[in-house]
N, C-alpha and C positions, 0 to 999 in steps of 0.2 A: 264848964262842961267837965263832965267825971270822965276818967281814963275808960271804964267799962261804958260809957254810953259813947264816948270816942270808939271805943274797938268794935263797935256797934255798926254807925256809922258808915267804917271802913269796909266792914265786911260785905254790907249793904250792896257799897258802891262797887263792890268786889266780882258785883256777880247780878251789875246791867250787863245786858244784851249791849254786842257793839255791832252797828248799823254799819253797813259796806254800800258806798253809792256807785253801784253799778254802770248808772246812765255815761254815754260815750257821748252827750252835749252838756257840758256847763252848766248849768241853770241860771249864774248869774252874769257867767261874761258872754254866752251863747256858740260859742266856737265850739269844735272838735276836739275833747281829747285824745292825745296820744296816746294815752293807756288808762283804759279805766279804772278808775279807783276801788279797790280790794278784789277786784280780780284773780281769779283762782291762779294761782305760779306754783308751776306741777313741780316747781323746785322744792317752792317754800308748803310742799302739802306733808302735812302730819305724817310722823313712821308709820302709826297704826293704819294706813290709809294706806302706803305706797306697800307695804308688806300686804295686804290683800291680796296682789295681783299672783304673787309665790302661790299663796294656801291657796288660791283658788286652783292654780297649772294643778298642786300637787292632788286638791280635790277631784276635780278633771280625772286626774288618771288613776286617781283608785278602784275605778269601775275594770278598768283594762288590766288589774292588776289581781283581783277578784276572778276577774275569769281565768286568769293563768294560773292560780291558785287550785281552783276547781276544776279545772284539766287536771294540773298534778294530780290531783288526787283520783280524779275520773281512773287518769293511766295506773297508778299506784294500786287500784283497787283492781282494775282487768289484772296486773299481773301477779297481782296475790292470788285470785281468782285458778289463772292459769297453772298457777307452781302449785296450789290446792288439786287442779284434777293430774298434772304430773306426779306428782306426789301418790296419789289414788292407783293411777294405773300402775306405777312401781309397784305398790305397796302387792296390786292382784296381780300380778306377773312373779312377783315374788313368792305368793302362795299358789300359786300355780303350779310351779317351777320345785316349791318345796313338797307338793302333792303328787307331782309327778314323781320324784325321788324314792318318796315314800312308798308309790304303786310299785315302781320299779326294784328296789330293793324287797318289797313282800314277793311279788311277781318270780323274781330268780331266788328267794328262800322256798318258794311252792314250789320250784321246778325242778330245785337240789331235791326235794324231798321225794318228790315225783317220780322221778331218776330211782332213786334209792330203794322205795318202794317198786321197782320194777326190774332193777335188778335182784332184792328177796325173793320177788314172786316169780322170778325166776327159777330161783334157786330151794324152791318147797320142795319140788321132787326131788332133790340131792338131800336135803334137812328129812326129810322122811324116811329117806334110806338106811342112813346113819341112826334115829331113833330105833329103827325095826332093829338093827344092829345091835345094836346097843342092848334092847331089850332081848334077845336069843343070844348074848353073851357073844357076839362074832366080832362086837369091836374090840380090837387085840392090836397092840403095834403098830407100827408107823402111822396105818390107817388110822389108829383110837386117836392118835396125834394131832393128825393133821385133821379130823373131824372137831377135837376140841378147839382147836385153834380158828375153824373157820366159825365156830359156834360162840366162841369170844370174839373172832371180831366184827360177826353183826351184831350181837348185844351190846357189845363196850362202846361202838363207834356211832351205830346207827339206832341203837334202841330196840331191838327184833328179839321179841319174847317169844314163848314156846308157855302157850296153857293149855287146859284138857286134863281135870284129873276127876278118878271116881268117886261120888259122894259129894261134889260140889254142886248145890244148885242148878238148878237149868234156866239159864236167862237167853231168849231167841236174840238177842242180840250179837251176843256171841259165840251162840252154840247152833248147831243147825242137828236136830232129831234125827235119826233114819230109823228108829225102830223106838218103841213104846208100847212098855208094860203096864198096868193095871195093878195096885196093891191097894185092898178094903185098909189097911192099915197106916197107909203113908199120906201123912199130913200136907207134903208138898213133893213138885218136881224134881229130882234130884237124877244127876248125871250117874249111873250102873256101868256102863260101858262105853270106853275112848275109842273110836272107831279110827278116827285119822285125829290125831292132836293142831289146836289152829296157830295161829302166827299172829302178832301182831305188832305195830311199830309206835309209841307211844299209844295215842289213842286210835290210831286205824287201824280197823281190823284187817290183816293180809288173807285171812282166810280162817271163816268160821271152821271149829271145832266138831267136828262129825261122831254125835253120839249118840247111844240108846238112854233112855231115860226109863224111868220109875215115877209113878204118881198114880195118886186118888184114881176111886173108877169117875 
């Protein structure tokens, strides 16, 4: 016999099935055995087999572990959730709060102005006085002084202009007619005669310009 049909053979017999006799009677002496022959002995059972019982607890409890998982998350997402609409309402309280400012600060710039403009308009009939003056030569001394000075400090402070002159266009926006000529020769409207000179404070008018005009028939 060759070595390779020997390891042949071996291997054969390597890999019968071995028979475990169960029975708890003899078959040849008829008595009772004490312990049956191959008999499962939870001692002598395979690791792969006693390790089972481990993976199984730990399979067991991966369902319960699954769900605590997806709670967290459940929670995690409400309170992202929640810090998204805090966040929100900050953010409109904050523009709110900054749009209020914004009213408030324009609100007391119109009211300064307001002010301002009602103390000039005030003060038209004293500014009228002083031009009439002025133009008959009577402003003279202390009074020419204290006219220029009150006449520098609403222009330099407050913006309070003094217009009205003859030959200037006539625009109803800022001029208000009281009398009106006729000329076959005049191509447009123009200011002839300053009746009362107007006022004005950047762009508000304090008081249109009272003149006679000239224009077309």
């Amino acid at each position: 016999m060759t070595d390779e049909t020997r390891a042949r053979e071996e291997d054969v017999g390597a890999e019968k099935p071995v028979v475990t006799d169960k029975r708890r009677i003899d078959p040849e002496t008829g008595k009772l055995r004490d312990h049956a022959e191959g008999a499962a002995d939870p001692a002598a059972a395979p690791a792969g087999v006693a390790s089972e019982a481990p993976a199984e607890a730990g399979a067991a409890a991966e369902p319960g572990e699954a769900d605590a998982v997806a709670e967290a998350q459940a929670e995690a997402l409400d309170l992202a959730d929640q810090l998204a609409r805090r966040n929100a309402d900050l953010y409109n309280v904050q523009q709110e709060y900054n749009a209020y400012v914004r009213r408030s600060k324009a609100d007391a710039a119109n009211q300064r102005q307001a002010g301002v403009h009602d103390v000039v308009e005030a003060l038209l009939g004293v500014l009228d006085e002083i031009e009439l003056a002025r133009q008959h030569g009577d402003l003279t001394g202390p009074f020419a002084a204290i006219a220029e000075k009150l006449e520098g400090t609403l222009g330099q402070r407050f913006g309070v202009v003094r217009y009205g002159t003859e030959g200037e266009e006539f625009d109803p926006e800022i001029h208000d007619a009281l009398m009106h000529q006729a000329d076959p020769a005049a191509t447009a409207t123009t200011v002839t005669q300053v009746l009362q000179p107007g006022y004005r404070a950047g762009e508000k008018v304090l008081r249109a310009a009272r003149v006679g005009v000239t224009g077309p028939q």
